[in-house]
N, C-alpha and C positions, 0 to 999 in steps of 0.2 A: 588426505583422501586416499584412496585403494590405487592401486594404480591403473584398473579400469574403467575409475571413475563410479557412479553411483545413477546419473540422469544422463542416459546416450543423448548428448548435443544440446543439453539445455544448461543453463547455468543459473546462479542466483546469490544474492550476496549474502556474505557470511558476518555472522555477528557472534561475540562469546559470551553474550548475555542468553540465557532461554527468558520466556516469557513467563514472568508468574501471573500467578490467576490467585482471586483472592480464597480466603475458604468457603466463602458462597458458591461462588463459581464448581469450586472442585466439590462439594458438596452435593451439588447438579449434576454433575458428571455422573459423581458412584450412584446415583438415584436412576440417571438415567440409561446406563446399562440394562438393568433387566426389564425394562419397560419397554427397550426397543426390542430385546430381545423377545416379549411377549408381542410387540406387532408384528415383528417379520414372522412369528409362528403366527397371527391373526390373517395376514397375507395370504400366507401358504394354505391354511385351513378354508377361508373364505372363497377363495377360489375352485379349491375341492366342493367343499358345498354345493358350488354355482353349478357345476357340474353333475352334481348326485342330486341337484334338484331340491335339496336343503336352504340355498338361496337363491335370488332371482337369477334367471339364465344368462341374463345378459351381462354381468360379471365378467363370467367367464370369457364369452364373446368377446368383450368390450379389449379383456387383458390381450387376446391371442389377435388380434387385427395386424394387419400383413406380416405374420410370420407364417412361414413353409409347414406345410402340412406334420412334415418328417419331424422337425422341430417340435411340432406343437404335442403330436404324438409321441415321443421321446420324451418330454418334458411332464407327458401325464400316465408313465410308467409303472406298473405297480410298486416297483423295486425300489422306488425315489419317492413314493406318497410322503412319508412324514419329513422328507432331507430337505434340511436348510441352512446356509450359507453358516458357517463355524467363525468365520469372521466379520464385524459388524464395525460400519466405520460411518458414521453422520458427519455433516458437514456443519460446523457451527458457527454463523457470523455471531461476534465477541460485541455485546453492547451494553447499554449500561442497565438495564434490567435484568440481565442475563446474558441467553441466547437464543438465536432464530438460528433453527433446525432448516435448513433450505436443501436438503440432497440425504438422501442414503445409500451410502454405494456397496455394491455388492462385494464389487471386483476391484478392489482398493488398491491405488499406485501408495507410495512414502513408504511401506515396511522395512522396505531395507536401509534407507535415509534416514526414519523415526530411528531405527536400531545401532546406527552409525552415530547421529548424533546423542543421542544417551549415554552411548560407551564411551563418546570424548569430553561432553561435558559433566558425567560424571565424575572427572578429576579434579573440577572446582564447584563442585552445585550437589549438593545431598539431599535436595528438596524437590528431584527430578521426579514426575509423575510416573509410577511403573518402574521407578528404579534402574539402579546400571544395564543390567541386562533383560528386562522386561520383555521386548521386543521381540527379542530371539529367542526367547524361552518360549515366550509364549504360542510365537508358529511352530517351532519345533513338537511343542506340546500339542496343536493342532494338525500339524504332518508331520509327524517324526523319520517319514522315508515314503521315497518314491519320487516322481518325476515333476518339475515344476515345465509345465507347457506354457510357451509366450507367442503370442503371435507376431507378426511384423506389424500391425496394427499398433501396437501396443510396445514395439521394439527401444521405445525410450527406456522403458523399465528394467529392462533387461540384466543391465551390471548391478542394480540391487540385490536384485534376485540372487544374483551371483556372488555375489558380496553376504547374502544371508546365508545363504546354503552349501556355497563352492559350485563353479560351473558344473562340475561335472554331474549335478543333478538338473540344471536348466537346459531346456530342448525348445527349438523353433517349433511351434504348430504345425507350420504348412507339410510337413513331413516327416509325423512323428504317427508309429502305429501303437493301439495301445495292445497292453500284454494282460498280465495278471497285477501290473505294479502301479500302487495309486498315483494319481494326478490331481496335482492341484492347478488349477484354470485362469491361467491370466491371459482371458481372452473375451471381451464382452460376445455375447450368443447371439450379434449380428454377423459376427466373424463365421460362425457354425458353416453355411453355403459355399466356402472358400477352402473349407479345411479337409480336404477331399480324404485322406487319411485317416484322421479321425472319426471320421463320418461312417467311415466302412469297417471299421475295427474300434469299433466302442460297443460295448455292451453292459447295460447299467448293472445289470443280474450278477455280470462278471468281476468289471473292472470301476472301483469306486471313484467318482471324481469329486473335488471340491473347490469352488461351491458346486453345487448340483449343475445341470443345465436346466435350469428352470427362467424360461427368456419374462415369464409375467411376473417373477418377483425383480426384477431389474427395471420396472417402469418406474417412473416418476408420479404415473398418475394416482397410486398410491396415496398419496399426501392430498388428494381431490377427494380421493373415496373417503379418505377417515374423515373429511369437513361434510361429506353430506351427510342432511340430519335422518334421512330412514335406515343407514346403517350404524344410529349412533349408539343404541341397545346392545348389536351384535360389537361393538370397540369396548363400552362398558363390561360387559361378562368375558373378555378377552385381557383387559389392560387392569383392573379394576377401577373403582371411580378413583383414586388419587393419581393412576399409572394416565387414566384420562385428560386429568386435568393437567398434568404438567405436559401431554402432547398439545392440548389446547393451548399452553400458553407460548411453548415453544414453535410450533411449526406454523406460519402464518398461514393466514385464509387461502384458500387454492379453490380453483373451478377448472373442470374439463370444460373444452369447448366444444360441446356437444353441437351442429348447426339445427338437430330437428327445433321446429315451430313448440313455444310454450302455447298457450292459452293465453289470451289476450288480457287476463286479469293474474298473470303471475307473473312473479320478478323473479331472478337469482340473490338469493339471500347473498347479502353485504352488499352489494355493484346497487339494487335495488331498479334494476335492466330489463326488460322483457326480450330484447334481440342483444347478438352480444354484436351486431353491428353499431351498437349505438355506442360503445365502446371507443367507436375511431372519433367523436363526437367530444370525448371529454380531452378538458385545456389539460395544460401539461401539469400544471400542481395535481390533476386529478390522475394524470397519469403515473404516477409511480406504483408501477405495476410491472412483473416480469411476465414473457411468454415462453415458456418451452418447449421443446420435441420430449416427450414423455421416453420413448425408450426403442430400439430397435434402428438405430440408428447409426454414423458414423458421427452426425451430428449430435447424439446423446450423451459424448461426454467432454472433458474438456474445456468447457462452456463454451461449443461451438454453436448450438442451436440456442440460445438464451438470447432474448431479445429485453431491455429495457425501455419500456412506454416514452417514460420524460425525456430519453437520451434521442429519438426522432421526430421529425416535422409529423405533423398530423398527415399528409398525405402518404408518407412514407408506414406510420402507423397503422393505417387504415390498410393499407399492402395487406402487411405482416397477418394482421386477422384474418383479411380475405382467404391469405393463404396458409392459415393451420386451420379455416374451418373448410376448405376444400382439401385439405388433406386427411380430417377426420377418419377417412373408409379406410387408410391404411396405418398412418402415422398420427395418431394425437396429441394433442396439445394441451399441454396445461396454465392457466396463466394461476398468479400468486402476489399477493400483495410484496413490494419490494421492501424490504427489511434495513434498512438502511445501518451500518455498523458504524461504534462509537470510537471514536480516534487514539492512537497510542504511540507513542514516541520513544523508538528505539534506535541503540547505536549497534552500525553496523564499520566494517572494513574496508575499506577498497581496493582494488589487485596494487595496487602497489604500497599499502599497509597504512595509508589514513584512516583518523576513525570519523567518521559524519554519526548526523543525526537523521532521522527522518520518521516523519508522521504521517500515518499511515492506518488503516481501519484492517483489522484483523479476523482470519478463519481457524478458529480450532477443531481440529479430527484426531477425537480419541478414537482409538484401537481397543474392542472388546473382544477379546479370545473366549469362544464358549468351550471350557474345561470343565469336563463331569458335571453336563448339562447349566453351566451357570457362566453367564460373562463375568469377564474379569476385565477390569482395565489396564492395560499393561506398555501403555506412552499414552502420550500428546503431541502433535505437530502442531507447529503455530505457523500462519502462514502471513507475513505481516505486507501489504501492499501500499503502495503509495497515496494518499487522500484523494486522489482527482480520479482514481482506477475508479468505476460502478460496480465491478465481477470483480468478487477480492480470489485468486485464483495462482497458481503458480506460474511465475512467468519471471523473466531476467531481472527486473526492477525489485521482484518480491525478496524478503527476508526470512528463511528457513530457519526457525530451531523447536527446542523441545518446551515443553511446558512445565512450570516447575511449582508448587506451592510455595505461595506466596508469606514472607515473616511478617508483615507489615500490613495494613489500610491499603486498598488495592483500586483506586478509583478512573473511569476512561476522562482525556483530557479535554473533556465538554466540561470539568468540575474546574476550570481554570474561572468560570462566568462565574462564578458562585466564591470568589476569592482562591483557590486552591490551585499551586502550582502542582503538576505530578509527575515524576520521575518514574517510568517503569521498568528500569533496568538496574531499580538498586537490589 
């Protein structure tokens, strides 16, 4: 480890297996690079539209609800129209179909972790995704100089940061003014209110940041808009029909929870609901369902706002709706069928050098650097958590490494019912 370490005050256990994926998997991967990359430009586009009156108004609207005026203006700048986020990182629970696409984050924590562990396990794994130095190369190749901005918010990250670049390019936010010299933003743009500094000496025209501060590409409800069917025309001539279909198959069903009154003869396509009161009404098999805070939040990342259906009493359920659709006029909510991921059994270390086993349901977050306009993929973190967690997410139980292509038959270990024992750490 560095000697400032990599995650301020988190820990997690270390394994010197990476995770291989088989070549379907990776396969999906290099596919689904520029597919995202054509939605976050579908996003950014879409939203202009809703504005220029090219789509319905309420788009727009719908993205900008409780955020500050300043914000919202700033974020619809002339200077930033076509600028979007240069780094692309989906969140992929690992199952036996594939994967369910559940997050795409803008403002992505692991880069300097991804890039730490690549450099070390590339002393025994030549099958690491994105290669020995992939990682590094590739932010470099995305910021090659200027100032990396961290908030306190966000202060975990920190020694990555510093670990990828050298401190002496890493600044705290709360009091940092900008100049002529670029900024890259590790700061979700709830933070923006707080950052008194920044706020008064940024100027888009001037000083370039990345990602942009654009707070309506950082919603979740995103992945709601692409499942409704009247803008399903406008995703087709944006993704093409193949880039369509594999967001169909990957990102599960999602619904805003809009509270206006349908029409008494209409339902929500899938739930097949006319009130999403009636929601708190379904048994718990039918509740395997997640609810989220869409974005603008401190509970938007982390999975601090994530709620799962099955895992509460119906009373306590019934809460939960109450209150994201009373919170609709500022903070939205998106609910999303729960994806449930397929099991894998990896050895890990212990602080005092045993090695265990443990099985565990997995999150993959490749890393696409868009380099002369086109993603590239340039790591994989695998984040392997224990079978009984619901949110496979980083936390001290979980198991951090890289992802590696796989030489072998690559199966999750539900394929043990079918005769088949499987090992994924050979």
């Amino acid at each position: 480890m560095p000697d400032s370490g990599l995650l301020a005050e988190k820990e997690w256990r270390v394994s010197d297996a990476a995770f291989s994926l088989s070549e379907r998997h990776v396969a999906l991967l290099e596919r689904l690079g520029p597919v995202l990359q054509h939605f976050v430009q579908g996003c950014n586009l879409l939203y202009r539209w809703s504005l220029q009156g090219k789509a319905p108004a309420w788009i727009a609207e719908l993205l900008d609800r409780g955020k500050p005026r300043e914000l919202v203006s700033l974020a619809r700048h002339p200077s930033l129209a076509g600028q979007v986020p240069r780094l692309i990182r989906p969140d992929l629970l690992w199952t036996e179909s594939g994967f369910a696409l559940c997050e795409l984050d803008s403002v992505p924590g692991g880069i300097g972790v991804t890039a730490w562990l690549q450099e070390r396990f590339s002393h025994w794994d030549s099958a690491l995704l994105g290669g020995t130095g992939g990682m590094r190369k590739g932010f470099s190749q995305v910021f090659p100089s200027g100032d990396i901005v961290v908030s306190e918010e966000a202060s975990s990250y920190r020694p990555e940061m510093e670990y990828l670049v050298g401190p002496e390019r890493v600044r705290w936010a709360e009091d940092y003014r900008c100049g002529d010299q670029p900024i890259y933003r590790f700061f979700e743009c709830f933070d923006w209110e707080k950052l008194l500094s920044i706020r008064e000496s940024f100027a888009p025209d001037r000083t370039v940041m990345t990602p942009p501060p654009k707070p309506y590409l950082e919603e979740k409800l995103w992945l709601a808009l692409f499942w409704l069917r009247p803008l399903r025309d406008f995703w087709r001539r944006q993704l093409t029909e193949k880039g369509f279909r594999l967001l169909q198959e990957i990102i599960p069903e999602s619904w805003l929870l809009d509270p206006t009154p349908l029409p008494p003869q209409a339902v929500y396509p899938g739930l097949e609901i006319n009130d999403w009161r009636e929601l708190g009404h379904f048994s718990q098999t039918e509740r395997d369902l997640v609810l989220k805070i869409s974005g603008f939040s401190p509970l938007a990342w982390g999975s601090r706002g994530v709620v799962v259906g099955s895992d509460l009493a119906q009373a306590e359920w019934q809460k939960r709706i109450e209150h994201a659709l009373d919170d609709f006029a500022s903070h939205p909510w998106v609910l999303q069928r729960f994806a449930k991921g397929s099991l894998a059994e990896h050895r890990f270390f212990t602080s005092s050098g045993e090695e265990e086993r443990m099985t565990g349901r997995v999150r993959i977050s490749p890393y696409y650097f868009v380099l002369n306009g086109k993603p590239e993929l340039r790591g994989v973190l695998a984040t392997i958590c224990p079978a009984d967690k619901k949110l496979v997410h980083g936390m001290r139980d979980a198991i951090l490494v890289p992802a590696s292509r796989a030489t072998g038959m690559r199966e999750p270990l539900e394929a043990e019912s079918r005769g088949r024992r499987i090992d994924v750490t050979r």
